[in-house]
Structure formats: C-alpha cells, structure tokens
N, C-alpha and C positions, 0 to 999 in steps of 0.2 A: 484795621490791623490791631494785635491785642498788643495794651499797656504792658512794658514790662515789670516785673515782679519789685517786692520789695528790697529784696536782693539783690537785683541787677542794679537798682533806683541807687542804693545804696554805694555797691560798689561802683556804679558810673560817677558819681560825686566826688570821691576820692582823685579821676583824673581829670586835669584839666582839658578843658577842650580847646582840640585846634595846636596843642603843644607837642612837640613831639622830643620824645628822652631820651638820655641817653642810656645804652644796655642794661649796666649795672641799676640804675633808678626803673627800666622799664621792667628787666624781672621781677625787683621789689614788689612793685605793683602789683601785678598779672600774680604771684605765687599767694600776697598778700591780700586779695580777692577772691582763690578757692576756698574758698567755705562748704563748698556742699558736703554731704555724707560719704562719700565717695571718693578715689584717691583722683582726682581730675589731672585728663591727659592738657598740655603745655604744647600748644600749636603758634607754630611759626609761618605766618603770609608773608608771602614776598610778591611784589608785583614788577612783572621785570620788563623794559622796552622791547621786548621782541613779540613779531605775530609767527606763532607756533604751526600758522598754514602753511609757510614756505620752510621747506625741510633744514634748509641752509639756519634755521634760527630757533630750531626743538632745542632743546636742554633738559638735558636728560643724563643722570648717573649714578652712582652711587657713594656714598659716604659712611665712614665710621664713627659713633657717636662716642668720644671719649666716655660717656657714662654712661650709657648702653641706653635702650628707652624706657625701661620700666615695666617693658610688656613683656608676656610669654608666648612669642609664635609658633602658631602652628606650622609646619613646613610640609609641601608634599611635593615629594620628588619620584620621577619619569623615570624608570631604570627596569636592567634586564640583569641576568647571570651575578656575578660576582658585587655586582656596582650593588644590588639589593639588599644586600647584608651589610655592604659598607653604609648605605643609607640606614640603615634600621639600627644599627652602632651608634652611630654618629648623632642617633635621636629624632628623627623624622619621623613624624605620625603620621603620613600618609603613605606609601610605595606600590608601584606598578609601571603596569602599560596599558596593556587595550582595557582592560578591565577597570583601570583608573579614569582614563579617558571615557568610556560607558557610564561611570557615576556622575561625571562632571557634567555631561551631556546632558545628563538627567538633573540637574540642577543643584547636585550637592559638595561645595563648595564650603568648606567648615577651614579653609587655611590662610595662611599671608603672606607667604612665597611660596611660588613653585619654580622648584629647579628640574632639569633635565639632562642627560647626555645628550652628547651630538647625535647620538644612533638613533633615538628615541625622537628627534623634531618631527620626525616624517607622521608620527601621531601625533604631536602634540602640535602643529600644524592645523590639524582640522580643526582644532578648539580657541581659534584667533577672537572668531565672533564672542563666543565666552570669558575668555582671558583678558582679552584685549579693551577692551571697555574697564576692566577693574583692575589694572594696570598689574596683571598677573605675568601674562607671556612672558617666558623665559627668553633673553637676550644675553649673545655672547659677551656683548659689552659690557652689560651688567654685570657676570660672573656668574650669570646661570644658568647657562648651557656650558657645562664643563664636566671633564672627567674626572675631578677635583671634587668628588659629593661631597667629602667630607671637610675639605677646607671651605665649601661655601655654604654648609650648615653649620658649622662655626661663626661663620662671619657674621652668616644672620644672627644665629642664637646672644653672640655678644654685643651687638647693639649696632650690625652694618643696617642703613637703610635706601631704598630706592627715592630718586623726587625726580618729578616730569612735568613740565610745565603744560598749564590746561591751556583750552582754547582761550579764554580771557587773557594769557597771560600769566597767571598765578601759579606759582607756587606755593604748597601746603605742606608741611612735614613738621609728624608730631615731635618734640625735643626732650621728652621728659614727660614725670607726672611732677603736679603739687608738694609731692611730697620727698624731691629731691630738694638737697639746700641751693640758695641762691647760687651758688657756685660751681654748681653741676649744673643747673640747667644754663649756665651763661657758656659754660665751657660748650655745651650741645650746639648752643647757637651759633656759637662763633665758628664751628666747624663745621657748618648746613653754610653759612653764608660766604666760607672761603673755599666749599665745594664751589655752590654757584658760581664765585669770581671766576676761579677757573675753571668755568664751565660757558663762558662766553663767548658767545659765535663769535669769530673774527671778525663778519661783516657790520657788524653792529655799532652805528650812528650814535651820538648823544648818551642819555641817561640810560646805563645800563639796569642798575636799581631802582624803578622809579619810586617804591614804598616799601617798609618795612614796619610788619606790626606783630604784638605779643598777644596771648589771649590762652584761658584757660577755657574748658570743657564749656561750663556755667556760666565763662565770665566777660565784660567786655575788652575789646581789644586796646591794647596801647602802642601807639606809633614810638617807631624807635629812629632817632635823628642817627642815622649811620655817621656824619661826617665828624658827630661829638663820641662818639663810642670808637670808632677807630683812632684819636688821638688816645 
C-alpha cells in the first residue's frame, strides 16, 4: 500500500487520533486541511445501524442545503410537448425521450439528476440497469418524477440534494466546498443529518448513528462526537 503524501502526513498530525469533536471543532479542521489547488468538495460519512437488504430499513430522500453545494448541475430531464420548453426555461441541459434514452444507452451520461414526467417512466424504465447503479433513476418520492419541471429544477439548481444508504450502510453526501466559511458548511451538515434523523425506519433497534465523520477532497477524515455537537 503506497505511503501517504506529505500533505496528508501533515494534515493527519493536526487530528488527534481515536478523538472524536465536536461540529463546530470538526469543520475547523477538515476546511483547515484543504490546501490543495483546487476548491475541494466537503464530504459528510455517516455510518447508520441499518442493513439496506431488507427494504423495511433503505433510507433514502432528499434534503435542502441551506447553502446550496457549490456545485453547478447538470440536469436532464424526460419530457414530451409543452413540459419541453418548460424544461429548457427552467435551464436543463439535457431534454427529450426516446432519443434521450438512445444516448444514455450508448453510454453518454454527462448529468446529476435526471428528472422525468409520469408519462415519460415507461422509457425511462428501460434505463434502470444504467441509472440505477448511479443513483440516477427518477423517483416520485424524490421529487423527480413530477409534473412540476420547473419547481424540481429549481430545487436542484439551488442546492436540493438526493442521499441513499449503500450496502455497507453508509452514507455520503457532499456539503459544501473548502471555500465556504465555517458556517456554511456547519449549517449544510446539520441539515444532511436532521434529514437522516427523520429518515429513520421505525423498526430500528439501538444506535441509529453509529459514526459520523468530516473530510475534504484531499483530506483526512474527522470523527464528529454527535452527542457534544447537539448540545
């Protein structure tokens, strides 16, 4: 396994090991360890007690990031007649149907949400195998499969985001870059992690949270002691 850099050597020094901080100490950190040349995106793991193979215990939705992410999505949305130009209004760089679906098929895939009308599933149905692995497919729970283009390109463009827990368990959702102040990206967090609260299966035993850690592009992570950051 390769040594890591000077840079990592560096900022791993800075946290102590095995401690884990509280919000406002662990953003410090993580914002104050992007160094690179680059504006680095501000990734949130959460490692939650539930196994995501029995349906009763997916968690899965979406959330608005008080400070939007920092990013510029590209959106392509599923649409026919009228809905087309509300899509192409509303600022979507991708629009169609079968034709759209034919590109995707072919393996070109240049977006970060795709949204769809109801009318439109029946193609975008066949593209499960594609989507669905890159956590694309449009779900009505989500908010994108609607007849509302325009309110759910909105939503994304100002900083709504999707999170789904993986097979391990984890959740990952980026909160920000580097180059928001400490106070934006603590506000990002706190609202990824009171989605999840209430986003927890009823049936669920014990430690719902069982980890919480902060980490930039570059950098290493830092455990955040949730019980000292909620008082």
């Amino acid at each position: 396994m390769a040594k890591p850099g000077k840079r990592m050597r560096n900022a791993s020094e800075k946290i102590e090991a095995h401690t884990q901080y509280d919000l406002t100490s662990a953003v410090k950190l993580v914002k104050g360890n992007a160094t690179c040349k680059f504006d680095e995106t501000i990734d949130l793991a959460v490692k939650l007690g539930v196994d995501p193979r029995h349906a009763d215990q997916m968690v899965r939705g979406v959330v608005a990031l008080p400070n939007g992410t920092g990013k510029t999505l590209k959106i392509a949305v599923f649409a026919k007649g009228d809905k087309v130009a509300e899509a192409e209004e509303a600022g979507a760089d991708f629009v169609g149907a079968e034709e759209l679906a034919e590109q995707i098929q072919k393996g070109t895939i240049e977006f970060d949400r795709c949204i769809a009308t109801p009318d439109m599933m029946a193609v975008v149905g066949r593209l499960g195998k594609v989507l669905g692995p890159r956590g694309l497919m449009p779900n009505p729970k989500l908010g994108t499969v609607t007849m509302d283009i325009k309110g759910a390109i909105d939503a994304a463009k100002a900083g709504q985001i999707e999170f789904r827990v993986e097979k391990a368990g984890i959740i990952h959702a980026g909160v920000g870059k580097a180059s928001f102040t400490e106070a934006q990206i603590e506000e990002n967090v706190s609202a990824v992690l009171g989605a999840l609260s209430r986003a927890k299966p009823s049936g669920i035993k014990g430690t719902y949270m069982q980890s919480v850690s902060l980490s930039s592009t570059m950098g290493p992570g830092v455990r955040i002691n949730m019980a000292e950051s909620a008082s």
